[in-house]
C-alpha atoms as one frame of an Amber mdcrd trajectory, in Angstrom:
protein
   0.000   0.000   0.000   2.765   2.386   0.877   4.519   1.843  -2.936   0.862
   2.872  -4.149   0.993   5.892  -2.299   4.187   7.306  -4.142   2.907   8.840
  -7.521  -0.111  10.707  -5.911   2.589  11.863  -3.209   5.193  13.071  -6.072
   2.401  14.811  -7.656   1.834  16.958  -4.022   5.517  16.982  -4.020   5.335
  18.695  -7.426   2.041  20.720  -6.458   1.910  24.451  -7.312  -0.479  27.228
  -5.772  -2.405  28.973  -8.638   0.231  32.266  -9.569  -3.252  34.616  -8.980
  -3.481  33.566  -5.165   0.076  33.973  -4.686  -0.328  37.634  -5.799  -2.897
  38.634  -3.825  -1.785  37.746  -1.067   1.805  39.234  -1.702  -0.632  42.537
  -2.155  -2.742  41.582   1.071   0.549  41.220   3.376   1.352  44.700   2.638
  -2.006  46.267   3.404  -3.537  47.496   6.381  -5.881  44.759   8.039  -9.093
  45.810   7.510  -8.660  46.800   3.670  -6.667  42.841   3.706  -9.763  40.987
   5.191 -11.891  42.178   2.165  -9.208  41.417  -1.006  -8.403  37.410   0.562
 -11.964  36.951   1.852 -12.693  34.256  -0.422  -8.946  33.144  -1.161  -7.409
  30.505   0.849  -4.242  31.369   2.310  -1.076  30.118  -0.217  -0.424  26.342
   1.059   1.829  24.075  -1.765   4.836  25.126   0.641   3.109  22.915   3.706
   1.835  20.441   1.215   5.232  19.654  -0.434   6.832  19.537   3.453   3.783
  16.885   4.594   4.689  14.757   1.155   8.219  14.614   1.715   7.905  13.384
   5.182   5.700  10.861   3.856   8.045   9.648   1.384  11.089  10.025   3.807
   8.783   7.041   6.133   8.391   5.116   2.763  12.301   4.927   2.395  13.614
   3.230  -0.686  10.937   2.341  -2.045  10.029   5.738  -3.075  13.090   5.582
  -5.414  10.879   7.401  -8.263  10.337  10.568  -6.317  14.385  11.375  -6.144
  13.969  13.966  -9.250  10.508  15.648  -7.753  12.588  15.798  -4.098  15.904
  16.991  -6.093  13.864  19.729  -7.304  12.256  20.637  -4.113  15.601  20.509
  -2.214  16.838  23.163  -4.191  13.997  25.402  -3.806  13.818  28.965  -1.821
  11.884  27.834   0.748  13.699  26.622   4.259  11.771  24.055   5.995  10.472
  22.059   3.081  14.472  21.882   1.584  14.862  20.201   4.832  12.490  17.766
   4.712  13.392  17.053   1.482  16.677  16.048   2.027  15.489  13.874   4.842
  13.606  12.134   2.102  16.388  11.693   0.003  18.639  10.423   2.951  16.108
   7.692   4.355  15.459   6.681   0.297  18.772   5.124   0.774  22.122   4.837
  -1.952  20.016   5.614  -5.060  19.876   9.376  -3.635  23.881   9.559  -3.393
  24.563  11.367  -6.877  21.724  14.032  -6.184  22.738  14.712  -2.715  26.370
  14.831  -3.740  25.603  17.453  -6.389  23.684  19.391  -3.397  27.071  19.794
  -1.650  28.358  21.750  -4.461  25.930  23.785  -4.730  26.554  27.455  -4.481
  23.741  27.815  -2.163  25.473  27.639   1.190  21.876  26.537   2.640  21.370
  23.593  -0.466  24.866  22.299   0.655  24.030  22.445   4.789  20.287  20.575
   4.007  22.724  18.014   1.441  24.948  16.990   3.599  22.479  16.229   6.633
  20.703  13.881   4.058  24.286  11.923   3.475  24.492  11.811   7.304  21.369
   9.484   7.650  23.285   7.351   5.327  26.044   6.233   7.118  28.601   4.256
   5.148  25.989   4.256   1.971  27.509   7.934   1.552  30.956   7.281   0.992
  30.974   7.956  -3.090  30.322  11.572  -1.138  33.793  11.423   0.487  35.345
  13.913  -1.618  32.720  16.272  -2.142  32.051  16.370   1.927  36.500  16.801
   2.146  35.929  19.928   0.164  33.046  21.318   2.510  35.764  21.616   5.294
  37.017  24.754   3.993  33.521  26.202   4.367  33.167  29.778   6.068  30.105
  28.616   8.080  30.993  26.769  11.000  27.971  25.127  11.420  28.415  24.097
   7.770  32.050  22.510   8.564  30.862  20.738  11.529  28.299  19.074   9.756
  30.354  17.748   7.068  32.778  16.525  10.001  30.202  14.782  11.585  28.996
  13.458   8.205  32.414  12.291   7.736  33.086  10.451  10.798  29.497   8.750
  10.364  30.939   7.089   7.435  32.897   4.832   9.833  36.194   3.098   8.488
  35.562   3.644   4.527  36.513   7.275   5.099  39.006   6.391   6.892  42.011
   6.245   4.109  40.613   9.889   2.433  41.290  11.499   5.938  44.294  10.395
   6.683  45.507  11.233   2.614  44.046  14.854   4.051  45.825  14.761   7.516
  49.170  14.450   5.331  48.356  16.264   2.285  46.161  19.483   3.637  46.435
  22.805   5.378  44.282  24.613   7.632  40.320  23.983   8.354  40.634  20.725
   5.820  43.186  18.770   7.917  41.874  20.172  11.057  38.283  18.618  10.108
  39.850  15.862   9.012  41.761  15.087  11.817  38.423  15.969  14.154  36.255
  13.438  11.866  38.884  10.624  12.344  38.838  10.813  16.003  36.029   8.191
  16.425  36.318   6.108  13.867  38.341   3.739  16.220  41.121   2.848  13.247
  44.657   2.189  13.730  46.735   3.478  15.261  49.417   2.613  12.650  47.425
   3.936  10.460  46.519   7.573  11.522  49.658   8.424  14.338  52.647   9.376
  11.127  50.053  11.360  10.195  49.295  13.025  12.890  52.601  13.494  14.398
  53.647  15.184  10.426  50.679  17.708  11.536  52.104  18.810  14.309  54.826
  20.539  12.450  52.281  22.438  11.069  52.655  25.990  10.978  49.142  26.889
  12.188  48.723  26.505  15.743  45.208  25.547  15.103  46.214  22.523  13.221
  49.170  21.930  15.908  46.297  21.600  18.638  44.022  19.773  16.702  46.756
  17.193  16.049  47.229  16.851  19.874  43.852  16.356  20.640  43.060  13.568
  18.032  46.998  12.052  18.667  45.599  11.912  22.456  43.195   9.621  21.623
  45.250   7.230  20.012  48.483   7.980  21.995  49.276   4.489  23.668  52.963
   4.415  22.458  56.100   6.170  23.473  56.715   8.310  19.794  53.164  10.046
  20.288  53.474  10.693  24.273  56.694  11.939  23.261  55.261  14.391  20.421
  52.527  15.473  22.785  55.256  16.339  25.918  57.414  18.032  23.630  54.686
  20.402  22.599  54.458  21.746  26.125  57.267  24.213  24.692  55.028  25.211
  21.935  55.207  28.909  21.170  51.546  29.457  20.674  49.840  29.116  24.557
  47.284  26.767  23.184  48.745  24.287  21.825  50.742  23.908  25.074  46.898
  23.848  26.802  46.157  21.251  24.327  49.322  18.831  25.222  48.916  19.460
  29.058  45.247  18.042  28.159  46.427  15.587  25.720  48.939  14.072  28.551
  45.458  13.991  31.308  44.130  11.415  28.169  46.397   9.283  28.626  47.344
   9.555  32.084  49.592   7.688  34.136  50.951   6.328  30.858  52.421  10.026
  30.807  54.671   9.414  33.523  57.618   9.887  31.298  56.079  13.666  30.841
  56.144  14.531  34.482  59.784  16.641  34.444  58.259  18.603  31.781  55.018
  19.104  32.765  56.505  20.179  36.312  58.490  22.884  34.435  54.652  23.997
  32.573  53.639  24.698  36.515  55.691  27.730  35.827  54.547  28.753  32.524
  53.180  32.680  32.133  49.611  31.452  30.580  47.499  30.537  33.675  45.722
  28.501  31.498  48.639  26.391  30.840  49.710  25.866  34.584  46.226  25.064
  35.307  45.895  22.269  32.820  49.337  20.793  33.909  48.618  20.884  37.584
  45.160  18.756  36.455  47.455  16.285  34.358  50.284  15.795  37.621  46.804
  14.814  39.113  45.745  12.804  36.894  48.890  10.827  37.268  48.725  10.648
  41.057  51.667   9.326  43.003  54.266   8.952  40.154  54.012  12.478  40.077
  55.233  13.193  43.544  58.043  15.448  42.379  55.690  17.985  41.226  54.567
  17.950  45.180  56.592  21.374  46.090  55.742  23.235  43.034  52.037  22.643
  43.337  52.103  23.516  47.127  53.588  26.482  45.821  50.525  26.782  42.880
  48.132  27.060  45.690  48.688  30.490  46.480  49.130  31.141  42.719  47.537
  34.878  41.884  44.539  33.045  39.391  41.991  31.338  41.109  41.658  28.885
  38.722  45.470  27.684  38.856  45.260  27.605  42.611  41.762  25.639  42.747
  43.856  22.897  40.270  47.055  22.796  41.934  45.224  22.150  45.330  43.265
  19.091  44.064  46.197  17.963  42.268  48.200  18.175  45.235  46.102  16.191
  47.287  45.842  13.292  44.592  49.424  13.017  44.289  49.500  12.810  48.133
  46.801  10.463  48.408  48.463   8.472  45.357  45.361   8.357  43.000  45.484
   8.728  39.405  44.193   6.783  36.712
């Protein structure tokens, strides 16, 4: 019954208000309300906008066996109109691989909105949108934010098949396209082999966004002694932040860091409180092999930033007390 349904839903889909009703109430809108009462008495308000957003959804519930409405829903997700764009492109994502080649076209789109709506109908596709690997790699140098975190989470949603395309990006890119790709390849769970020379080539980068990015996605995969060793050495990063990001990338992999603990010790005295603050947390994290750090966090206490002294206390006490993971 629900196959039935699909031409009478592309022809809603496809549905236009007459071009006279549109008009008057374009003329209505702009008039005071008691002269617009009288012109749309006996016109019905302008509706193929809510029509074509009701037969989408119903085609999105159908899923791939609605297959013949991809052109009628290709059309509609390009159109003006916001909310039923959306729903189209939910359509197209729960119709399943056959929608791949007009969703991929959507990403190029020069309409920054067609491309957004595009690539949240790959997302609901999983590892069915990896022919969209490329197109989504090139969406990372978008302007919009929101835009470049979608096609990062699109990404990682691929799972392993994207895998080999981000790390080709990690080595080959600059700037927000290896930082996205390094972000999207943080949960796919691959190799460490596979992504850490990578990685640890990124963190020569000259952007310091790109050298902190690299920490943060080496942290997750840092169980060996070449990326701990990366990580510690960029707690003598020029750029403030990246040495926030290896203080934080040392905490992931904490008492595995112990090697780092001379270093991080010396980061106690660095002139970015935000710096000191993260290293005190990481000694913490370590716990007792970290007992050297003992006098210069006892000295952190009284530290002039609240923050620095509120994490040197706590860390203090857990090296003490010999926690740490």
């Amino acid at each position: 019954m629900r196959v039935q349904a699909v031409p009478e839903l592309i022809r809603l889909v496809e549905s236009r208000d007459p071009i006279w009703r549109k008009a008057l109430w374009a003329t209505a809108l702009k008039l005071p309300p008691g002269m617009r009462s009288g012109l749309v008495r006996h016109s019905r308000v302008p509706e193929e906008y809510v029509i074509h957003s009701v037969a989408a959804r119903a085609l999105a519930t159908i899923g791939p066996e609605a297959k013949p409405a991809i052109p009628a829903l290709e059309r509609m997700l390009r159109s003006k109109e916001n909310e039923p764009r959306w729903d189209a492109a939910t359509a197209l994502g729960r119709i399943g691989k056959d929608s791949v080649p007009v969703l991929t076209g959507a990403v190029r789109d020069a309409n920054p909105d067609i491309r957004y709506a595009a690539i949240d109908g790959l997302a609901q596709l999983g590892a069915g949108a990896e022919p969209a690997i490329p197109a989504l790699l090139e969406r990372l140098k978008e302007e919009k934010q929101v835009i470049r975190a979608a096609a990062i989470s699109c990404l990682a949603g691929i799972g392993p098949p994207a895998a080999p395309a981000l790390v080709k990006a990690i080595e080959h890119e600059k700037g927000l396209v290896r930082q996205g790709a390094a972000r999207a390849i943080m949960s796919l769970g691959v190799s460490r082999r596979l992504v850490e020379p990578a990685l640890l080539l990124m963190l020569q980068d000259e952007e310091a966004a790109s050298r902190q990015q690299a920490i943060a996605t080496l942290s997750a995969h840092a169980y060996d002694e070449p990326a701990i060793t990366a990580i510690t050495a960029a707690l003598k990063d020029p750029a403030p932040e990246v040495r926030v990001a290896a203080a934080k990338g040392l905490g992931e992999v904490s008492r595995k860091a112990q090697p780092a603990v001379p270093v991080l010790i010396e980061a106690l005295k660095d002139e970015s409180s935000a710096v000191r603050s993260s290293a005190a947390n990481t000694l913490g994290i370590i716990g007792s092999p970290a007992k050297a750090a003992l006098p210069e966090l006892i000295r952190l206490s009284a530290d002039s930033d609240e923050t620095v002294r509120a994490a040197a206390t706590e860390a203090a006490g857990k090296v003490q007390a010999g926690e740490g993971k």
